[in-house]
C-alpha positions as CSV (number, residue, x, y, z in Angstrom):
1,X,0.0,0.0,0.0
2,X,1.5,3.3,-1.0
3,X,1.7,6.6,1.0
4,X,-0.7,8.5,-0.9
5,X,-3.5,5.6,-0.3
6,X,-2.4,5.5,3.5
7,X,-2.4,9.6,3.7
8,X,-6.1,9.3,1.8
9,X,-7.1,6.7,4.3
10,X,-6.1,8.3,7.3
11,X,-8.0,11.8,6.1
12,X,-11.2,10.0,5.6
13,X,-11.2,8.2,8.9
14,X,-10.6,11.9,10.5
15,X,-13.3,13.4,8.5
16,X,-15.5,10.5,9.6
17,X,-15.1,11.6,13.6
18,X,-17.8,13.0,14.9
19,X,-18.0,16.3,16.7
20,X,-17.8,14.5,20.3
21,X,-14.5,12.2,19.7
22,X,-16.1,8.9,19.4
23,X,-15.4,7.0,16.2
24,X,-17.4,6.0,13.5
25,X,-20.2,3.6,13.8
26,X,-19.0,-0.1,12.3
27,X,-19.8,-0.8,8.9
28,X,-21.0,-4.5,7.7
29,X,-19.2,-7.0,8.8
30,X,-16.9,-5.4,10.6
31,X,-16.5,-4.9,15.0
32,X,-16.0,-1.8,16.6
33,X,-14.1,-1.6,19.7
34,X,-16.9,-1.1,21.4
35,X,-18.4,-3.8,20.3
36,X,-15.7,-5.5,21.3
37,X,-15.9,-4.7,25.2
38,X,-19.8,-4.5,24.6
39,X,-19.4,-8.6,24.0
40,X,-16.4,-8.6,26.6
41,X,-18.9,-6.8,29.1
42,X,-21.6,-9.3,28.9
43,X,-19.6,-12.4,29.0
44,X,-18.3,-10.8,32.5
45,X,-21.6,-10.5,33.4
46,X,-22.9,-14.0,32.6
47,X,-19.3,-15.4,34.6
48,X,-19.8,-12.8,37.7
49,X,-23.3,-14.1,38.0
50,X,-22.3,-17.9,37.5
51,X,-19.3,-17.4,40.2
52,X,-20.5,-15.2,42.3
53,X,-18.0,-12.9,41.4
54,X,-17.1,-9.2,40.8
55,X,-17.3,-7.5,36.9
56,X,-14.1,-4.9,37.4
57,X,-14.3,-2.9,34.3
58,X,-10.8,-1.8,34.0
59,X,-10.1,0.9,31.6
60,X,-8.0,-1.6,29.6
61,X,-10.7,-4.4,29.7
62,X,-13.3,-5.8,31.9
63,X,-11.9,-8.8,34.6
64,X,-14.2,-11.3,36.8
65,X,-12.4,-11.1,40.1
66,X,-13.5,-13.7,42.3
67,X,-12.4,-13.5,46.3
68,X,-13.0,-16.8,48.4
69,X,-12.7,-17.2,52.1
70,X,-9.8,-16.8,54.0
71,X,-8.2,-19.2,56.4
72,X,-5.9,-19.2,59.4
73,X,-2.1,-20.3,58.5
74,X,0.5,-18.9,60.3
75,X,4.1,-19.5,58.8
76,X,7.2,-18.1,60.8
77,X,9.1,-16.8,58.0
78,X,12.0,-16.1,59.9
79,X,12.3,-20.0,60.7
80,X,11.6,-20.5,57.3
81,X,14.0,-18.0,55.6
82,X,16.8,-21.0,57.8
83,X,16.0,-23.4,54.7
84,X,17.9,-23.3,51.4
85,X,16.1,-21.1,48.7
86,X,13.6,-19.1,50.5
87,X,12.8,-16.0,50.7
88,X,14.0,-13.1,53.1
89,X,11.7,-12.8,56.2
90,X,10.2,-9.6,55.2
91,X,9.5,-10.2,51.4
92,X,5.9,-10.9,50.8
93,X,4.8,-13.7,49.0
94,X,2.1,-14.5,46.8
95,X,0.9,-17.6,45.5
96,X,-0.1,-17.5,41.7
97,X,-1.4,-20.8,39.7
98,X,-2.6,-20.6,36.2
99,X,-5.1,-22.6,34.2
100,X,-5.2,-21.9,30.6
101,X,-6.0,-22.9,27.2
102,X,-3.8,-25.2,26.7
103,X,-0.1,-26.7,27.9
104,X,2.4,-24.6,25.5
105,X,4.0,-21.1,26.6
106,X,3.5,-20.1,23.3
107,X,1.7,-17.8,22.0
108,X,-1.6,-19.5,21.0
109,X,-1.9,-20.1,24.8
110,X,-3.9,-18.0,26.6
111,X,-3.9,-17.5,30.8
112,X,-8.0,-17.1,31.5
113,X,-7.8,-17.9,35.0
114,X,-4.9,-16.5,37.8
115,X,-5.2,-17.9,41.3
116,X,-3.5,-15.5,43.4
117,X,-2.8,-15.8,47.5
118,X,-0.9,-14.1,49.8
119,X,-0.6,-13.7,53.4
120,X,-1.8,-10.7,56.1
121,X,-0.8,-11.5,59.2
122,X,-2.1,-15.4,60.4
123,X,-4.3,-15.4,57.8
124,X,-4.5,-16.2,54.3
125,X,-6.3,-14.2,51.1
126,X,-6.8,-15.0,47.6
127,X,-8.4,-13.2,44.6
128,X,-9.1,-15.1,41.8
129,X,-9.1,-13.2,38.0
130,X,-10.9,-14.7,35.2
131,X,-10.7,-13.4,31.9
132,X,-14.2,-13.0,30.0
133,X,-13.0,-13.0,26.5
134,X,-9.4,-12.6,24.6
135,X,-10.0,-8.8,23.6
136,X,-9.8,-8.4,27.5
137,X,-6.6,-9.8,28.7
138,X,-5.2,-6.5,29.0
139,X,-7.3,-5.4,31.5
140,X,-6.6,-9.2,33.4
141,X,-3.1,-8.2,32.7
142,X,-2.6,-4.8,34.5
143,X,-4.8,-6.3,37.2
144,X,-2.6,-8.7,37.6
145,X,0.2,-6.7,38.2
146,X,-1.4,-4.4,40.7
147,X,-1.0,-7.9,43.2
148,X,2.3,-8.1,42.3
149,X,4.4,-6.0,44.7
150,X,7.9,-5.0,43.1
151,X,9.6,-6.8,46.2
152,X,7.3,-9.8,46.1
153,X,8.6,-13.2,46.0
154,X,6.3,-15.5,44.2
155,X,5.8,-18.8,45.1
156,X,4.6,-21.4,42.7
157,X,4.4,-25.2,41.5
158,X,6.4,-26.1,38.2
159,X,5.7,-22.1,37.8
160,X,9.2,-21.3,36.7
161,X,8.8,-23.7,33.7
162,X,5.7,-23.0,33.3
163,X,3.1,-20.3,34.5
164,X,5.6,-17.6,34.9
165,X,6.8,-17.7,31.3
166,X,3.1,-17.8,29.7
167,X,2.4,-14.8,31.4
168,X,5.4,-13.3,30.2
169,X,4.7,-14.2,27.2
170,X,1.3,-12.6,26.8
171,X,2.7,-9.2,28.5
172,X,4.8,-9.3,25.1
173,X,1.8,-9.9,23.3
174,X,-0.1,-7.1,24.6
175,X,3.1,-4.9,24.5
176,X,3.0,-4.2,28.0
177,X,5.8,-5.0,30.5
178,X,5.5,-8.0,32.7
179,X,5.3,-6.8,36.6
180,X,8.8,-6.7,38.4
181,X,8.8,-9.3,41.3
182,X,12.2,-9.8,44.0
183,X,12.4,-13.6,43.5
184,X,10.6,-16.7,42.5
185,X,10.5,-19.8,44.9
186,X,8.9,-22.7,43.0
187,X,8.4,-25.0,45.4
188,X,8.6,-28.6,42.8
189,X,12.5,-28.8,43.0
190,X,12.3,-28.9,46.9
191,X,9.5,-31.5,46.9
192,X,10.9,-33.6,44.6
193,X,14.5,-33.3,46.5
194,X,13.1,-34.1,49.7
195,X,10.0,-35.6,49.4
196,X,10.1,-37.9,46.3
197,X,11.4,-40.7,47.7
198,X,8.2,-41.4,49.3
199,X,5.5,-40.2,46.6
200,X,4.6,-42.1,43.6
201,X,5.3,-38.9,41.3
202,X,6.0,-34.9,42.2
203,X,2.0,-34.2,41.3
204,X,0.7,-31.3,43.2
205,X,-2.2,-34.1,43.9
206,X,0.3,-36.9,45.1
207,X,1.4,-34.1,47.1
208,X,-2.0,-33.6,48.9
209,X,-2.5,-36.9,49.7
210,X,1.1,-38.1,50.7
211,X,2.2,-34.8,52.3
212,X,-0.8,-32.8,53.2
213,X,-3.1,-35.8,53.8
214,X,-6.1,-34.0,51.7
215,X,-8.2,-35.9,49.1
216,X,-10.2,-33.6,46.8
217,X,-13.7,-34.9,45.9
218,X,-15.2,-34.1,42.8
219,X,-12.5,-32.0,41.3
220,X,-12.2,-31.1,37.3
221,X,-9.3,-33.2,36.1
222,X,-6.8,-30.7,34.3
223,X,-7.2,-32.2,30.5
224,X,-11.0,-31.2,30.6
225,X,-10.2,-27.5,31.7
226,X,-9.7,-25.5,28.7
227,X,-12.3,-27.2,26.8
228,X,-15.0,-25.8,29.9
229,X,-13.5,-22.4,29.0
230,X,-13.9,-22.6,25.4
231,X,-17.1,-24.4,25.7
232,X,-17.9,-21.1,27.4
233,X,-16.7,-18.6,25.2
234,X,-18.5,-20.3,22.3
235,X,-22.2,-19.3,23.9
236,X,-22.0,-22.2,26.6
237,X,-23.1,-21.7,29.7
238,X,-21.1,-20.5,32.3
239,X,-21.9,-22.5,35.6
240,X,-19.4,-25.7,34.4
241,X,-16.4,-23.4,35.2
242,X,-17.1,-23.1,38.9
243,X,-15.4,-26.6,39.2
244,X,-12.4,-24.9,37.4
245,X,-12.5,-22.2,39.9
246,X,-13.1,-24.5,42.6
247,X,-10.0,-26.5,41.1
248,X,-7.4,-23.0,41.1
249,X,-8.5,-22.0,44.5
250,X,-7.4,-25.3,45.7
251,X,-3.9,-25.5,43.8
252,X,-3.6,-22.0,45.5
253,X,-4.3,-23.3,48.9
254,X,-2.5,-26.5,48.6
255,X,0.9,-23.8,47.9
256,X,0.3,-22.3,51.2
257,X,-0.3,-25.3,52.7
258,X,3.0,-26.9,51.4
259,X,4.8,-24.3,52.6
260,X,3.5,-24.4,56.5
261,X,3.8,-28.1,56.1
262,X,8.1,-27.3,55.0
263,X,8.1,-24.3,58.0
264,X,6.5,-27.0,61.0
265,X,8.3,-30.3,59.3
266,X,11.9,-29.3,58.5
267,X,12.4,-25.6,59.1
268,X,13.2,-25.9,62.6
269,X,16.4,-27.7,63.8
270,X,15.5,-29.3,66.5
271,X,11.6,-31.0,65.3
272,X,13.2,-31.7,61.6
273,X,15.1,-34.6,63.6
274,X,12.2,-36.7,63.6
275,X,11.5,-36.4,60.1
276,X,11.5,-39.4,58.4
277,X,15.2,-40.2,57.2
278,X,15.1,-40.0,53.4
279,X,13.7,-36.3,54.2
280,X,16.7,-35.2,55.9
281,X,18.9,-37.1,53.6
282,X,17.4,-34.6,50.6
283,X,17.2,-31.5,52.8
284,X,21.3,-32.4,53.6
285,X,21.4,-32.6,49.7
286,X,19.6,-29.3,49.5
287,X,22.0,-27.6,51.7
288,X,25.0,-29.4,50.4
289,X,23.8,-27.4,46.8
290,X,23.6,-24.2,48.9
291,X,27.0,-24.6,50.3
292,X,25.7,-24.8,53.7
293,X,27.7,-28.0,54.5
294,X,27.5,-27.9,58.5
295,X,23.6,-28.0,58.2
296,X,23.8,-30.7,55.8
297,X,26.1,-32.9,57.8
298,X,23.9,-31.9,60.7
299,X,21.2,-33.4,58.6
300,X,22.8,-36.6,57.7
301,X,23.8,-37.3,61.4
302,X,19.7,-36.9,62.4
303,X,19.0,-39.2,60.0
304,X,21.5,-41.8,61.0
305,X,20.8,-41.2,64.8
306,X,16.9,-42.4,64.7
307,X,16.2,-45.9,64.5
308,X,15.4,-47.8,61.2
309,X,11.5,-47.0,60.6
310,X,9.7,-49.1,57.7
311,X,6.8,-48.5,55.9
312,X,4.3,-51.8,55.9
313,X,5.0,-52.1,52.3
314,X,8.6,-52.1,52.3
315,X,8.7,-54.8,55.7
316,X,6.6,-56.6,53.3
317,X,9.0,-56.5,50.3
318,X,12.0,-57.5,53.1
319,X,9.8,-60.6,54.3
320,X,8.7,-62.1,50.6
321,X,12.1,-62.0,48.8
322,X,11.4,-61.7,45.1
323,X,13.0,-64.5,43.5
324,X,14.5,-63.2,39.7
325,X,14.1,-66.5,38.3
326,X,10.8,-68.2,39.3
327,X,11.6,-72.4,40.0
328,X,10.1,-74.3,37.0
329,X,7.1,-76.4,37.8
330,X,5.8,-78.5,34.8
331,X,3.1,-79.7,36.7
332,X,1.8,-76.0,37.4
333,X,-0.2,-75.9,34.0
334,X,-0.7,-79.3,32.0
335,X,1.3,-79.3,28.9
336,X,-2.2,-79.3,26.8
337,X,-3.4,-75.8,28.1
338,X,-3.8,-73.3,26.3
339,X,-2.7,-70.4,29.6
340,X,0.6,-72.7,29.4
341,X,3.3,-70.5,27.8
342,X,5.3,-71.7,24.8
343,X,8.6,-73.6,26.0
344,X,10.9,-72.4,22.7
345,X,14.0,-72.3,25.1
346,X,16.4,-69.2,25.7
347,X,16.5,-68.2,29.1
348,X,14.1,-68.3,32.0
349,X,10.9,-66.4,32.2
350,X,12.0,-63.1,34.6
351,X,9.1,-61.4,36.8
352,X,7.4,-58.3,35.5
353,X,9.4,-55.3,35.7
354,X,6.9,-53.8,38.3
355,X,7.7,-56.7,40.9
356,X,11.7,-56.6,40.5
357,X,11.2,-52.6,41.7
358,X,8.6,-53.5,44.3
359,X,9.7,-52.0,47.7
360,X,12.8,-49.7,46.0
361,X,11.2,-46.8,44.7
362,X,9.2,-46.7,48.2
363,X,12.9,-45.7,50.0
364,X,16.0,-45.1,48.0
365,X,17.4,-43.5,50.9
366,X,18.9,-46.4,53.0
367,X,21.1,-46.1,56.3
368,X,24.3,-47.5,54.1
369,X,23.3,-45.0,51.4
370,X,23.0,-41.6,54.2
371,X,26.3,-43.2,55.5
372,X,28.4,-42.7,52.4
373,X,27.1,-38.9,51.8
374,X,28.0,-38.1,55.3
375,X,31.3,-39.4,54.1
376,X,31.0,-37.1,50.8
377,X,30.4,-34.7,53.1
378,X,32.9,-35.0,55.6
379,X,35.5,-34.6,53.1
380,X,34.2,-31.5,51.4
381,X,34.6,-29.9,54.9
382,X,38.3,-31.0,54.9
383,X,37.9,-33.8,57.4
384,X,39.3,-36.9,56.0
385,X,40.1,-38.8,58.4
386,X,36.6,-39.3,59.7
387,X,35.6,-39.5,56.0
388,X,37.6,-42.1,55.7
389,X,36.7,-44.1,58.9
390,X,33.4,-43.3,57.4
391,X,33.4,-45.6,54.3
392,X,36.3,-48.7,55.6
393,X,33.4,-49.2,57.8
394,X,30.8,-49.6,55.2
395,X,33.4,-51.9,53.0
396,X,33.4,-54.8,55.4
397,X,29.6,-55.3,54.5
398,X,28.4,-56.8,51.1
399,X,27.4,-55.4,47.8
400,X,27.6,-52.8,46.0
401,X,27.6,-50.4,49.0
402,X,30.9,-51.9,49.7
403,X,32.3,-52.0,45.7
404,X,31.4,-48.1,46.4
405,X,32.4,-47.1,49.6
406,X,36.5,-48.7,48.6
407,X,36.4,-46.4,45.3
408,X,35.4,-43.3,47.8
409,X,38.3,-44.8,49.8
C-alpha cells in the first residue's frame, strides 16, 4: 500500500469523527471496539453471575475477580527464611497458579484464569481473576500486576517452567511489561528433593495426599479445563467453570499449605530430627547445593541417629524376597493348556518389571546409602580422616555399597 493511499485513508477516517470524539459507527461485517468490550462486558456479566463474582471494568478491559474465604495459616518466616532457597523474612509472598488454554507457553496459549494468595498476618487471602474473553486480557493483565508487589517473591508449582513464562509471554503480546517481582521460589524442585522418595510422582495431587493428607472430591481433572473455558466462550453456559474455579483456589491453597507443612516439618532444627530419614537425607542434599555444609552434615547425622522406621510395604517387600528366576514347575499348568506358555528355550521367564522394583522406589534412601554422603560430606569440609573411617566401615559389608564405599576410599 502506498503513502498517498495510506495519507487518503487516514484523512477520511478523520473526517468521519464526529464532533464529540467517538469513532465511527461499524460498517457491515466489521467490530468496533466497542463492540468489542460490549461482548467482553456481557460475557463478565454472565461469569460474575455464575461465580458469584465481581465484573471490574478496568479501563484496559473488563476482569471477573472472584475472592474466596480466608483461612488461618500462620508461617514463621523467619524459621523459614533457615531453609535453602527461600525467601528473606520480610519479602511478601504470593501464590499464583494458572489454568489456561492449553499446555504450551507459546503464543496461541492463553492464561484465563490467575489464582493468586498471599498472606496478612495469620491469615491467608486470595483473589481469583478470570478473563471473560481474549479482547480483554489486558485489563486481566494490568490487574494482575497491581498484586504483584515490586519486592514480592512468588511462590509457585512447576511455575518457573511453566506459569511464569506464559504470562510473560502474553505481557509481550499485549506490548506491556510483565510486573517486576524480587524472586521466585517454586516449590517442585524442593519436593521432589526431599520428598520424592516417598510419593509415587512430584504431582501437586500426590502431594496432597502423601504430604498434606487431603483428598479432593469431585474435582475437574486438568485435560477437561480448557475445553470448559472454550465451551464457554462459544455461547456455553457459564456455571461448568465453577469446578475450574473450585479447582485453582485449591492448587492455591495447597501452595500455602505446602509451605506451612516445609516451615513446621523441617524448618526448625531441633523437630526436623524426627522427620523421616530420606527427608533429611534430601534436605542435607539441598544444603549441600547451597554450600551450607555444617547444616547438611547436621542433617545426615539426624537421619543416621533415629532408628530404622519401615513403611508396611517395604517390611513386606523384606519378608517375601522376590525371587529373579521363578523355579520351574511343569506340573503348574498341563502341557495341553492353552494359559501354558510356549517352551521355545532361551533363558528363564523373569518377573514383570513392576515386581523386580517393588519396595525400591518406596525408599532409595537407606542407612548405608545416608552413611556414604555423610562421608562425601565430611570430606568436602576437609575432614578426611573421619571421612575415611566413614566408608572402611561400610566396605566390610556386602554389595555394591561396599564395591562403592572402597572407590570413595
Amino acid at each position: 500500500m502506498s503513502g498517498a493511499t495510506l495519507e487518503r485513508r487516514l484523512a477520511n477516517y478523520r473526517a468521519a469523527i464526529r464532533s464529540d470524539g467517538t469513532a465511527p459507527a461499524a460498517g457491515p461485517g466489521e467490530r468496533s471496539d466497542q463492540g468489542v468490550a460490549r461482548g467482553s462486558i456481557e460475557l463478565g456479566q454472565r461469569l460474575a453471575e455464575a461465580l458469584d463474582g465481581e465484573l471490574i471494568l478496568d479501563p484496559a478491559g473488563p476482569v471477573v475477580r472472584v475472592e474466596p474465604a480466608t483461612m488461618i495459616l500462620p508461617l514463621d518466616r523467619e524459621r523459614l527464611h533457615g531453609l535453602p532457597g527461600q525467601a528473606p523474612p520480610d519479602a511478601p509472598l504470593v501464590c499464583l497458579d494458572t489454568e489456561t488454554t492449553g499446555l504450551a507457553t507459546a503464543a496461541g496459549t492463553v492464561a484465563f484464569l490467575v489464582g493468586l494468595g498471599w498472606w496478612e498476618g495469620d491469615r491467608f487471602r486470595q483473589a481469583q481473576l478470570l478473563l471473560p474473553d481474549h479482547p480483554a486480557e489486558a485489563g486481566l493483565l494490568a490487574r494482575l500486576a497491581a498484586h504483584i508487589p515490586a519486592n514480592a517473591w512468588l511462590v509457585t508449582y512447576n511455575g518457573k517452567g511453566f506459569d511464569w513464562p506464559l504470562l510473560v509471554a502474553r505481557y509481550r503480546m499485549a506490548r506491556l511489561p510483565a510486573p517486576p517481582h524480587a524472586g521466585h521460589l517454586d516449590l517442585l524442585p524442593f519436593v521432589r528433593r526431599v520428598f520424592r522418595h516417598r510419593m509415587p510422582d512430584a504431582r501437586l495431587r500426590s502431594v496432597e495426599t502423601e504430604l498434606l493428607g487431603t483428598i479432593r472430591h469431585g474435582d475437574v481433572d486438568g485435560w477437561q479445563i480448557p475445553g470448559l473455558y472454550l465451551d464457554f466462550l462459544r455461547g456455553g453456559e457459564a456455571w461448568p467453570l465453577i469446578d475450574v474455579v473450585r479447582h485453582n483456589r485449591e492448587d492455591v491453597r495447597s501452595l500455602a499449605r505446602l509451605l506451612g507443612r516445609i516451615d513446621v516439618d523441617l524448618a526448625d532444627p531441633v523437630a526436623r530430627r524426627a522427620a523421616p530419614l530420606g527427608d533429611l537425607a534430601g534436605l542435607s542434599r539441598a544444603f549441600g547445593r547451597a554450600g551450607r555444609l555444617d547444616e547438611a552434615l547436621g542433617c545426615v547425622d539426624a537421619a543416621l541417629d533415629q532408628p530404622v522406621r519401615l513403611a508396611p510395604e517395604q517390611r513386606a517387600a523384606r519378608e517375601v524376597a522376590i525371587p529373579l528366576e521363578p523355579p520351574d514347575d511343569p506340573t503348574a499348568v498341563p502341557w495341553w493348556d492353552p494359559r501354558r506358555p510356549a517352551d521355545i528355550g532361551g533363558r528363564a521367564r523373569r518377573p514383570g518389571w513392576d515386581r523386580v522394583i517393588a519396595g525400591r522406589l518406596d525408599s532409595p534412601w537407606t542407612v548405608e546409602r545416608v552413611s556414604i554422603e555423610r562421608g562425601r560430606l565430611l570430606r568436602r569440609l576437609g575432614r578426611h580422616e573421619e571421612a575415611v573411617a566413614t566408608w572402611l566401615d561400610l566396605a566390610q559389608g556386602p554389595g555394591a555399597i561396599a564395591v562403592q564405599a572402597w572407590i570413595e576410599v
